[in-house]
N, C-alpha and C positions, 0 to 999 in steps of 0.2 A: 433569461432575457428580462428586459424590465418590467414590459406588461405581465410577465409571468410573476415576478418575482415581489413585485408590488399587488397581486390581485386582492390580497385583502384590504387594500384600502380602496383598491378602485370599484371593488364590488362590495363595497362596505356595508351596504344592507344584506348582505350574507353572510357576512365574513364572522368567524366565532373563536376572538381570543384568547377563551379558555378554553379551549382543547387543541394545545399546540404540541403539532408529531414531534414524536419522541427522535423520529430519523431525523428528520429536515432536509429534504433533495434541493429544493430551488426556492425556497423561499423563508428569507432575514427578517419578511413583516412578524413570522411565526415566535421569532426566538425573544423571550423578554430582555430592552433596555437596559440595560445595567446602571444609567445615570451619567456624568464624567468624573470618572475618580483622580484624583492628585497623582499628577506623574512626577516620580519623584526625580530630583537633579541626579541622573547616576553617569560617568563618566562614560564615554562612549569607549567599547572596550577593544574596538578596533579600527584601524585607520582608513578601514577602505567607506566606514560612514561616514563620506562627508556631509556636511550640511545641506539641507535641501531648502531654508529660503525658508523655514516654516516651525518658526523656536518648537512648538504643542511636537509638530510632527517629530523634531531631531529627539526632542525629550522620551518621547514614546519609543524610538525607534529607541534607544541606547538602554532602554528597562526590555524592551521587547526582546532585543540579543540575546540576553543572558538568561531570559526566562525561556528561549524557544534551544538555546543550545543547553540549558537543565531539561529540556522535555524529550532531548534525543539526537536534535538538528545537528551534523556537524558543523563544525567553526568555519570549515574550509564551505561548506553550503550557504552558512549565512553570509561573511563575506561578497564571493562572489554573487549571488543572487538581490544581496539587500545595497550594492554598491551603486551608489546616485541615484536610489529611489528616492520620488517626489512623490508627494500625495496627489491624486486624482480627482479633481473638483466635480466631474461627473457624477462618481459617485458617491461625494458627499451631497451632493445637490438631488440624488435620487433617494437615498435615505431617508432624507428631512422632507419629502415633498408628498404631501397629500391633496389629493386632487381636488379642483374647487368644486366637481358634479361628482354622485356615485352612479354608475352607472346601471339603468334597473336588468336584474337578475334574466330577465324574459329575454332582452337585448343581446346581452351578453352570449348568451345559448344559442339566439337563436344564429349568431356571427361564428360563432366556433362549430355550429353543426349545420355547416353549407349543404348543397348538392353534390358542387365540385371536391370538396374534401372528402365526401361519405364515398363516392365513386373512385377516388384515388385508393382511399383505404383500403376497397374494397379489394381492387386491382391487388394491392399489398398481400392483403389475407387470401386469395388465390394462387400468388406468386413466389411465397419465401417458401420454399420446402421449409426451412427449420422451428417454424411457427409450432406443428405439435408438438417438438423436443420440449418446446421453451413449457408452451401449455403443461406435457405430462410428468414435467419434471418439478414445476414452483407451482402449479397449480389456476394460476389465474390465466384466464381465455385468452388465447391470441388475440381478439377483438380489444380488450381491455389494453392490453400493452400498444397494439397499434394503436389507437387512441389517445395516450401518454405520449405516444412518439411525435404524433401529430400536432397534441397541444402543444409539447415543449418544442420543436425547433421544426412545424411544417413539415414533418419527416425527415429532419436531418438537415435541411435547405437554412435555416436559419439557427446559427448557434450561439451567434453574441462575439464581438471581436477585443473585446476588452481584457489587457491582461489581467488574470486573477489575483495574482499577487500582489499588483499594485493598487485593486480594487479594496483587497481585503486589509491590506498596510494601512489602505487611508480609512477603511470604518473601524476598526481598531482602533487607530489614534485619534480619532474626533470623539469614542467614548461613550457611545449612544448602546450599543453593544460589543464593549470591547473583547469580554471573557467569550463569547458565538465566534465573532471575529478572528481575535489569536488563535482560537482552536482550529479553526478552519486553514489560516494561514500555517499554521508550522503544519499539516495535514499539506498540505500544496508542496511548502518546502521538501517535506520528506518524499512527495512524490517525486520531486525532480532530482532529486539527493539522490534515490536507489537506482533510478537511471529507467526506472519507466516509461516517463515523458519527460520532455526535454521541458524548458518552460516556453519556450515559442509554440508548444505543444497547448498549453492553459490556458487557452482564451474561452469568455463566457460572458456574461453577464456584468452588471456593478456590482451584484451581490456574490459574488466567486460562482454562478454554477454553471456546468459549463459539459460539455461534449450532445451528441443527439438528446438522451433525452434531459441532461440539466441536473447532471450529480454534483451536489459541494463535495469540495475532497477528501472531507474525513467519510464521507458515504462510497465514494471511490474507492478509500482504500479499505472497507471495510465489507461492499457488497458486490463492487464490480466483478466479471467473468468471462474468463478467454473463451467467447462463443465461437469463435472461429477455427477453436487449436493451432493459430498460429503460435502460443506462447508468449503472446502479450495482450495484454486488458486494453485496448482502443477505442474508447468510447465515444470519439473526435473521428476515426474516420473509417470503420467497421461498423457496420448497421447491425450484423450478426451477435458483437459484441457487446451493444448500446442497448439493442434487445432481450439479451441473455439476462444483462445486467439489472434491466428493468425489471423480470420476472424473477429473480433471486429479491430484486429489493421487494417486490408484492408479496413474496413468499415470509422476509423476515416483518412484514408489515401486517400478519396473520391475517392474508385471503384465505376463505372457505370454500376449499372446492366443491362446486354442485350450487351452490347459494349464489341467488340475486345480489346484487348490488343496491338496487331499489325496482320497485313494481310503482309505475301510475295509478292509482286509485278515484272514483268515483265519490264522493261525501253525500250520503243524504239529507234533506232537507231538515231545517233545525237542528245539526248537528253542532254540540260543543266545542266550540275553537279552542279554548283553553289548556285539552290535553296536548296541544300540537307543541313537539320539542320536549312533552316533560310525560310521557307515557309510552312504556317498549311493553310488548305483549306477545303473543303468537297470532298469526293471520285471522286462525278461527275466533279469536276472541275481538279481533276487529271486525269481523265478518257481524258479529253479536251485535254490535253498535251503527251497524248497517253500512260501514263499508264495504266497496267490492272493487275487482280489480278492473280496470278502463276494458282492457281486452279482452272480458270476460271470459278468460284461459281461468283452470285450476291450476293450485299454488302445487310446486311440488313437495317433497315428500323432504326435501331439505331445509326449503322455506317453510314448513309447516311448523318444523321446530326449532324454527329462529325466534330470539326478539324482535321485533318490527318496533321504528317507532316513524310517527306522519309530520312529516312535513310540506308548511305551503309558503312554497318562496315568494311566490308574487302577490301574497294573500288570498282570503276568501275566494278572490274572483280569476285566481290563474288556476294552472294543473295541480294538484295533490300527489304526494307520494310515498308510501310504505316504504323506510328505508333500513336495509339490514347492516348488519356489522361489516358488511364490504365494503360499505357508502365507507367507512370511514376509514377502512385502510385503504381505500383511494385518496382520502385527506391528510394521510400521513405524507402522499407526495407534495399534498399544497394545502395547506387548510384553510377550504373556503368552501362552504355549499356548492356554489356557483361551477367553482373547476371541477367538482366529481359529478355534479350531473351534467356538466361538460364533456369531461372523459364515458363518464356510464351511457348517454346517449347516443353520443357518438357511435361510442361501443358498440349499441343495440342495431345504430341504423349500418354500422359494418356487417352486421349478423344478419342482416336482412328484415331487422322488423321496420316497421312503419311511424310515422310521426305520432306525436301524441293526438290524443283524441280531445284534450280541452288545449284549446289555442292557447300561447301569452298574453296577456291582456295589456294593452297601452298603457304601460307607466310613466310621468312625468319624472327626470332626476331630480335627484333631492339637493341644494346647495350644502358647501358645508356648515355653513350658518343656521342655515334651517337645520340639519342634520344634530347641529349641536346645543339649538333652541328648544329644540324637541326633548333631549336629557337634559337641559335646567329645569324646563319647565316639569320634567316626572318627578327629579327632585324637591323641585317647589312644591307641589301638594301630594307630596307623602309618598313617591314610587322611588327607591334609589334602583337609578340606574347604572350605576359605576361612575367613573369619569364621564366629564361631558367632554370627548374628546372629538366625537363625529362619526366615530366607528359605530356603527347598531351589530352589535354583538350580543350573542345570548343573555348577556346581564340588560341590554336594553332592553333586546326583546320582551323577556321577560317583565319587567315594569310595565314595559305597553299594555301587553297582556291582562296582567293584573287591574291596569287603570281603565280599559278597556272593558273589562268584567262587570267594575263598580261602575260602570256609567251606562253600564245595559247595551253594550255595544257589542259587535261580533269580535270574540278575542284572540284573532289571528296572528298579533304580533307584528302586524304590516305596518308598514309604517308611509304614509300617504301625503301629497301634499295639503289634503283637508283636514287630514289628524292632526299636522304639524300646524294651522291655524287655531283646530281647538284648543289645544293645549297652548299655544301662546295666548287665548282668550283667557283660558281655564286661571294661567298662572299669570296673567296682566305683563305679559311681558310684552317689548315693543315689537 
């Protein structure tokens, strides 16, 4: 879905572009731009391509044939399936589109972990017999997967109506990520080639992903699983299936069975912001530095010998959290802060724990101007932030951090509407 599939720009103070899942379920923000490379003039090598009104698109489409029917696709597939395709101006318009506000992290959380959703879930996690299969078989907790199911499509209730194919045709040819793109599309094609799904079957998103919880097709054909033993992968309209599927993907996205996902934690007064995002340790040695966990439970015997490392999404003044290697194969489904303490909260309040114990704190959004005034200005006296593009990604983070240090400031990496006038003061910009 689009809100899903764009979350890293709409939570762009979370959002962290360099560490993009290796899988990719639902989200094209994840996968690197390729640029637009020169489509070369190649004859179209079949007749049923007619022209769609769109020279980029006919050009792309007549190199695309011949490089999707060298990858496998039969002739008789592309044909009939690529016959009077037009490009989709939807989802060229959702590609290109970053939002004028980022939405703050606190917001975002606190809309995706309702009452009403926590109690549905719940209903769910008491209701599916095949919840422990999924659990004792891939490892990661029924709550986690209901959670996933919830984020991506409401439980199933919302899937995305947009053909895949013709979603993925037209980001392919506009060039932005055409190599993500093509791969995903002949991955579509071959699904409907072997006779799995039909393609009235493929609807999903602008970004191709698509069935309950919002697999791209090369993840389809590579993790989906007949949880139903009917002898077909339905990920579109078997909940058994969609589920199965999701915990096979957690399993090949290395969940740790027995281990947190993240713990809330406490900070003590005077504590160093600075380590936050760039120091993983074991609990006890956070415990040293006078952290301790919100709900003053003991760490289990799993958590004890993990790496942890802290983070604070809302800065200084929101909740803290200890997060273990499962925070981030929940980010293999979406990579964004935002959505796995989305999904892992969720998750907790499905399990029956309680809200956190440090409130979200009222954040102003950030425009994208301000967003992207704030990395000139790190750039301008001496913090390279990466691109000033408006994304605050750990390369921004980080500058803040560091500029935040040298200026005797608490260096949380938060990025604030007061910070973002310092630093236009700092660096004289208008």
């Amino acid at each position: 879905m689009d809100r899903r599939s764009f979350l890293a720009l709409i939570v762009a103070g979370c959002a962290d572009p360099s560490l993009e899942p290796s899988l990719g379920v639902s989200s094209p923000a994840s996968q690197p731009a390729s640029g637009t490379p020169a489509v070369p003039a190649i004859p179209a090598p079949s007749a049923s391509l007619t022209p769609s009104g769109d020279p980029n698109f006919d050009a792309w489409m007549a190199g695309f044939y011949v490089r999707a029917r060298d990858a496998g696709v039969p002739a008789a597939v592309l044909d009939r399936e690529l016959a009077g395709l037009t490009p989709d101006s939807r989802a060229s318009v959702q590609d290109s589109r970053q939002p004028e506000f980022s939405k703050p992290v606190g917001d975002y959380v606190k809309g995706v972990v309702s009452d009403a959703r926590v109690i549905q879930g719940r209903q769910f996690r008491d209701s599916l017999p095949y919840l422990s299969t999924i659990e004792q078989r891939y490892g990661a907790p029924r709550e986690i997967v209901l959670a996933i199911w919830a984020m991506e499509s409401a439980f199933g209730k919302i899937q995305g109506d947009m053909d895949v194919i013709r979603s993925l045709a037209t980001l392919a040819a506009d060039g932005r990520r055409r190599v993500w793109a093509e791969g995903e599309l002949i991955a579509a094609l071959k699904i409907v080639g072997s006779g799995e799904a039909p393609r009235s079957r493929l609807k999903g998103s602008w970004a191709g992903a698509m069935g309950q919880t919002q697999f791209l097709p090369s993840v389809f054909l590579a993790t989906a699983v007949d949880g139903d033993g009917d002898g077909v992968r339905d990920i579109w309209g078997s909940t058994a299936d969609a589920l199965f599927s999701t915990g096979a993907y957690m399993a090949k996205a290395s969940w740790h069975r027995g281990e947190s996902w993240a713990r809330e934690v406490i900070l003590p007064y005077g504590f160093d912001y600075s380590v936050v995002e760039t120091l993983k340790q074991p609990p006890a040695d956070w415990a040293a530095l006078g952290v301790r966990r919100a709900d003053g439970l003991p760490w289990s015997s799993a958590d004890q010998a993990a790496q942890a490392g802290l983070i604070l999404p809302s800065g200084a003044g929101g909740p803290a959290f200890l997060t273990f290697p499962n925070h981030m194969a929940i980010r293999r489904y979406n990579n964004s802060t935002a959505y796995a303490l989305g999904v892992g909260l969720l998750a907790d309040r499905f399990g029956g724990e309680g809200a956190l114990v440090t409130p979200w704190p009222y954040e102003v959004p950030l425009s994208l101007a301000d967003r992207i005034a704030a990395q000139t200005a790190l750039a301008r006296v001496g913090f390279d932030p990466g691109p000033a593009d408006g994304v605050i990604g750990s390369g921004t983070r980080a500058a803040l951090r560091a500029w935040q240090k040298a200026r005797g400031l608490p260096a949380d990496g938060y990025l604030s509407v007061d910070l973002v006038r310092k630093l236009r003061d700092e660096a004289q910009l208008p």
